[in-house]
C-alpha positions in Angstrom: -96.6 198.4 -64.0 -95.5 195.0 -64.7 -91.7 194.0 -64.1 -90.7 190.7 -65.6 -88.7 188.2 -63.5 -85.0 189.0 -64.9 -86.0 192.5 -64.0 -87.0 191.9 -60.6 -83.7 190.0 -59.9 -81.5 192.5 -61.8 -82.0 195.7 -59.6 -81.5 194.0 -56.0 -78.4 192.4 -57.4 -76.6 195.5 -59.2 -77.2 197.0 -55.8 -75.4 194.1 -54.1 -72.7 194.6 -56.1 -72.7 198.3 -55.4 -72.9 198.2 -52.1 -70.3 195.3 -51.9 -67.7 198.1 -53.3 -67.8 200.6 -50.8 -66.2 200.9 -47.6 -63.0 199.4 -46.2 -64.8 195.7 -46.4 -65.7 195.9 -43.3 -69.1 195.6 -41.8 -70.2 198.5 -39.2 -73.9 198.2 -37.4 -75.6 200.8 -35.7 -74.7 200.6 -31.9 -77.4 199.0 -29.4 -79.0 201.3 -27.6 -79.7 201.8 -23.8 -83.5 201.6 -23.5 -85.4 204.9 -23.1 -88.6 205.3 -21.4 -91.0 207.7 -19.6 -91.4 206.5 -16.0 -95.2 205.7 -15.8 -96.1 207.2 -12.0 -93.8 210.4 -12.9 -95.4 211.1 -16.3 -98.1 212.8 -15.2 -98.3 216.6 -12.9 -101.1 217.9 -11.7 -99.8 221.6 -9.1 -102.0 223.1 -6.9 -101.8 226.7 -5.2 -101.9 226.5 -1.4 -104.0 223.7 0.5 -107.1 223.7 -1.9 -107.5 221.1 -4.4 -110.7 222.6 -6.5 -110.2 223.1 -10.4 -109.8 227.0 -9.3 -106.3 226.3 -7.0 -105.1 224.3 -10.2 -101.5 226.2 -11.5 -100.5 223.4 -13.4 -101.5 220.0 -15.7 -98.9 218.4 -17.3 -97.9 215.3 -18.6 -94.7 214.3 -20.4 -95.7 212.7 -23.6 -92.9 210.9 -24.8 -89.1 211.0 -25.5 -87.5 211.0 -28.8 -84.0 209.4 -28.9 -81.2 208.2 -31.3 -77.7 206.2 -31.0 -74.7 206.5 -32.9 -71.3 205.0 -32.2 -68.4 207.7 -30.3 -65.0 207.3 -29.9 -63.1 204.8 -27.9 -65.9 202.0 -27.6 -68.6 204.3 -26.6 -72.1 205.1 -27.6 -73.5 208.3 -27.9 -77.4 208.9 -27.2 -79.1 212.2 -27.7 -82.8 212.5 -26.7 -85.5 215.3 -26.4 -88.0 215.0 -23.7 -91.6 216.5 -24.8 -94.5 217.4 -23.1 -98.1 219.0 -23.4 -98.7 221.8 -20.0 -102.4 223.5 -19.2 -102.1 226.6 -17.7 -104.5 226.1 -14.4 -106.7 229.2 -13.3 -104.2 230.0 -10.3 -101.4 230.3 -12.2 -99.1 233.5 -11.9 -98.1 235.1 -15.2 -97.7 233.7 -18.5 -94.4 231.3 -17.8 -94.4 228.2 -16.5 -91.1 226.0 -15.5 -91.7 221.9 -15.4 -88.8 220.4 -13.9 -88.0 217.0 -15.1 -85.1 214.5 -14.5 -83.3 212.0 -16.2 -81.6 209.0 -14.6 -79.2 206.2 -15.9 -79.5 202.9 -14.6 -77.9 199.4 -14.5 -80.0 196.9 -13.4 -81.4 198.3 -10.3 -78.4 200.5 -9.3 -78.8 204.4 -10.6 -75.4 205.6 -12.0 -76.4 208.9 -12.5 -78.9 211.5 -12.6 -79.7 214.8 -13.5 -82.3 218.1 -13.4 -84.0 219.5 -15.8 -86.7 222.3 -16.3 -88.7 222.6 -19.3 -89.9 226.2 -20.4 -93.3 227.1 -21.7 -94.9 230.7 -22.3 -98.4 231.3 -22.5 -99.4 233.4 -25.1 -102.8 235.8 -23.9 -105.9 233.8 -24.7 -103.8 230.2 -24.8 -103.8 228.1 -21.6 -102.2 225.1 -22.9 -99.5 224.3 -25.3 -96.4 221.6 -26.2 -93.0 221.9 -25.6 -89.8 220.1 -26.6 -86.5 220.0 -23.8 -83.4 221.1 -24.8 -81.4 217.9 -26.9 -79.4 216.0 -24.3 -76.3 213.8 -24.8 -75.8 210.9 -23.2 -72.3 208.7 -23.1 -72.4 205.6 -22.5 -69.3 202.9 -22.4 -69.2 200.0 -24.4 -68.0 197.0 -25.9 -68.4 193.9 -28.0 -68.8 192.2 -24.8 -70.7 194.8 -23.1 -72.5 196.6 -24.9 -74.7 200.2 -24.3 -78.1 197.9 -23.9 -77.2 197.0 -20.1 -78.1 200.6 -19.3 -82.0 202.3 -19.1 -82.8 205.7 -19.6 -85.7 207.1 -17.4 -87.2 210.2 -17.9 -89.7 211.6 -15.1 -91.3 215.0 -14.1 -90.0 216.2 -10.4 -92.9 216.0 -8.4 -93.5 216.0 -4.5 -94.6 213.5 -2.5 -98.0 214.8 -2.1 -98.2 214.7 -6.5 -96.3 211.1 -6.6 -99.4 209.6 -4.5 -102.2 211.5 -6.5 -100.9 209.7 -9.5 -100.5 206.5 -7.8 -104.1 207.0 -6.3 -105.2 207.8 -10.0 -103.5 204.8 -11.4 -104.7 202.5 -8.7 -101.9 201.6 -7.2 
């Protein structure tokens, strides 16, 4: 289809002058959002039964797979975030039953200096015959204050599984650091 060149100019302008109609004249942007990211070392689970560490102890693999998250403006110069943590979990040979719990947390930073954190567990049931599966976290709501001069971006979002000691330095080991 071939438009000619008054054409192409007419339809971006009428909208112009559409959208310069509406609202109160004043222009709103979406707020800035604090960043929100997986923490790489506590992304990854891999839960043993007991001492032994052969593929027959393993209860658990699981590894958080991203976060989904969205900003809108609140009341009284704040910004609101909402976000979804998702994972994938394989059921390991030495797991009991068909229910699993993944605890999770999610801090708030500024800088280096955490504000505020908070536990999770993520739920995931085994159908007979399945051994692994995804599952999405409950949506969560976040607060944050802001302002023109200091806005919601100052703040990070980190999202990691809960693991032990023993699990933090297997996935350090496996990540070579």
């Amino acid at each position: 289809m071939s438009w000619s060149r008054t054409a192409r100019l007419a339809a971006p302008l009428a909208l112009l002058a559409l959208l310069a109609g509406c609202g109160d004249g004043s222009m709103k942007f979406a707020p800035a959002c604090p960043e929100i990211s997986l923490l790489a070392e506590g992304a990854d689970l891999s839960r043993f039964a007991g001492t032994g560490r052969d593929v027959t102890d393993r209860v658990l693999e699981a590894r958080l797979t991203g976060v989904e998250g969205a900003c809108r403006a609140g009341r009284n110069d704040e910004v609101v975030t909402t976000l979804k943590v998702q994972a994938e979990l394989r059921r390991g040979p030495a797991a009991q039953g068909r229910r699993l719990q993944l605890p999770y947390f999610v801090a708030v930073l500024e800088g280096d200096r955490i504000l505020d954190r908070k536990d999770f567990v993520l739920e995931a049931n085994f159908p007979a015959n399945v051994d692994g599966t995804r599952v999405m976290g409950e949506e969560l709501e976040l607060r944050f204050p802001a302002s023109a001069e200091r806005g919601a971006a100052r703040y990070r979002v980190l999202v990691s599984l809960q693991l032990t000691a023993e699990e933090l330095a297997l996935n350090r080991r496996a990540a070579g650091r």
